[in-house]
C-alpha positions in Angstrom: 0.0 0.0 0.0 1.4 3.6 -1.1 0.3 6.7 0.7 0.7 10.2 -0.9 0.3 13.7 0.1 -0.3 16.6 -1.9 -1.1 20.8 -1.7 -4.6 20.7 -1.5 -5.2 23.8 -3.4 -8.0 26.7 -3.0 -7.8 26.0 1.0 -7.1 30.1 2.7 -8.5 31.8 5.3 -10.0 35.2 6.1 -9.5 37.5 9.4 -12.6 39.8 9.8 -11.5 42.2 12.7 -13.6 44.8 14.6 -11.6 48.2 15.4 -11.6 51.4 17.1 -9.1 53.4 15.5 -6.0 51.6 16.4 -7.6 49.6 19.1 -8.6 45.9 18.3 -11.7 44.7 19.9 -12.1 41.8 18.6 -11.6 39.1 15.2 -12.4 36.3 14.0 -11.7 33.9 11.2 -13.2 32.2 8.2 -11.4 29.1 7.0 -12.3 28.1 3.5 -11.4 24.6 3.0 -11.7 22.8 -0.5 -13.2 18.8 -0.5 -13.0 16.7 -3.1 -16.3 15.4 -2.6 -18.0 18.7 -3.2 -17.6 21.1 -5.9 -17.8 23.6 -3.4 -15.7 24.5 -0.3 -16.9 24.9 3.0 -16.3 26.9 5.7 -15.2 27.0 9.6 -15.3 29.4 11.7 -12.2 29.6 14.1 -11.1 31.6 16.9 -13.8 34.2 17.4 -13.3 36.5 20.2 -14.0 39.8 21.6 -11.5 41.4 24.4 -13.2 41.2 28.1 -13.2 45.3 28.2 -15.7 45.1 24.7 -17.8 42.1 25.7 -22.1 42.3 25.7 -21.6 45.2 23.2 -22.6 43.1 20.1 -19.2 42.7 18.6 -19.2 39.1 19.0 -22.1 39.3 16.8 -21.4 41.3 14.0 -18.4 38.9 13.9 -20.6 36.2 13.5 -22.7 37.8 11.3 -19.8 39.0 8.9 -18.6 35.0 8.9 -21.7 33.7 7.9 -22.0 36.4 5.5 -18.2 36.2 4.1 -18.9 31.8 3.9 -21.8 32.6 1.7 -20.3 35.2 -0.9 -17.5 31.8 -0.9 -19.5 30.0 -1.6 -19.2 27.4 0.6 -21.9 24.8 1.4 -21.2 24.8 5.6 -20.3 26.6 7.9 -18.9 24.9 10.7 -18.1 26.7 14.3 -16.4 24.9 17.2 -16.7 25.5 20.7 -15.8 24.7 24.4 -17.9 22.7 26.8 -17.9 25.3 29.1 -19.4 28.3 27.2 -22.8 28.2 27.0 -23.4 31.5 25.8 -21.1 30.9 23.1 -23.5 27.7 22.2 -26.5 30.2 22.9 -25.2 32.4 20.1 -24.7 30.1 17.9 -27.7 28.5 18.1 -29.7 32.3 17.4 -28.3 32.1 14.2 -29.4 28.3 13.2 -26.1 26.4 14.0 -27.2 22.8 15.1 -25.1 21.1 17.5 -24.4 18.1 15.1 -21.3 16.3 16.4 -18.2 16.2 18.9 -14.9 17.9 18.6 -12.1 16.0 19.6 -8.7 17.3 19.6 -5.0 17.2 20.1 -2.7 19.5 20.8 1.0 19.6 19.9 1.6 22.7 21.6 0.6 24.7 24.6 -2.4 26.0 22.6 -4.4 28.2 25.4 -3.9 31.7 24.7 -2.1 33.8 27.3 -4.0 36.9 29.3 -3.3 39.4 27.7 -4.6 41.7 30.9 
């Protein structure tokens, strides 16, 4: 048996980030991934988050909104988001805009991957 790897091509991602002048308050990203078994790509949404300080202001959101919108004008044929056990309001707001909780997530990490505080 013979394995090979290749490029997969049309695989990029986008950064959508929200901004106050010079002050970031938030991003997140739209991974466009191409699949062989569909003509179109599909999408997941990674890393959304919105600094503590500029939290319950809507950002998160808009974020969300301008991924879903951003997976669309792709044209990809999912959107997928992730998320953490422990954040139910995460989950919440997912679920307002018609994300079905359709699976587990199971991961492994090479690297500390936890973000440090940036407080």
């Amino acid at each position: 048996m013979e394995f090979k790897k290749a490029r997969q091509e049309g695989c990029y991602s986008v950064k959508i980030t929200a901004a106050e002048g010079a002050t970031v308050l938030g991003w997140a990203l739209l991974v466009v991934i191409a699949n062989e078994r569909h003509a179109e790509p599909y999408g997941l949404m990674e890393n959304v988050y919105v600094e503590r300080e500029h939290r319950g202001k809507g950002i998160g959101t808009k974020l969300v909104e301008l991924v879903i919108s951003e997976a669309k004008e792709r044209g990809c044929y999912k959107l997928l988001a992730t998320s953490r056990h422990g954040k139910p309001e995460v989950h919440t707001l997912y679920e307002r805009f018609g994300f079905a909780n359709h699976g587990v997530e199971f991961r492994m990490n090479f690297i500390d991957s936890e973000p440090k505080q940036r407080d």
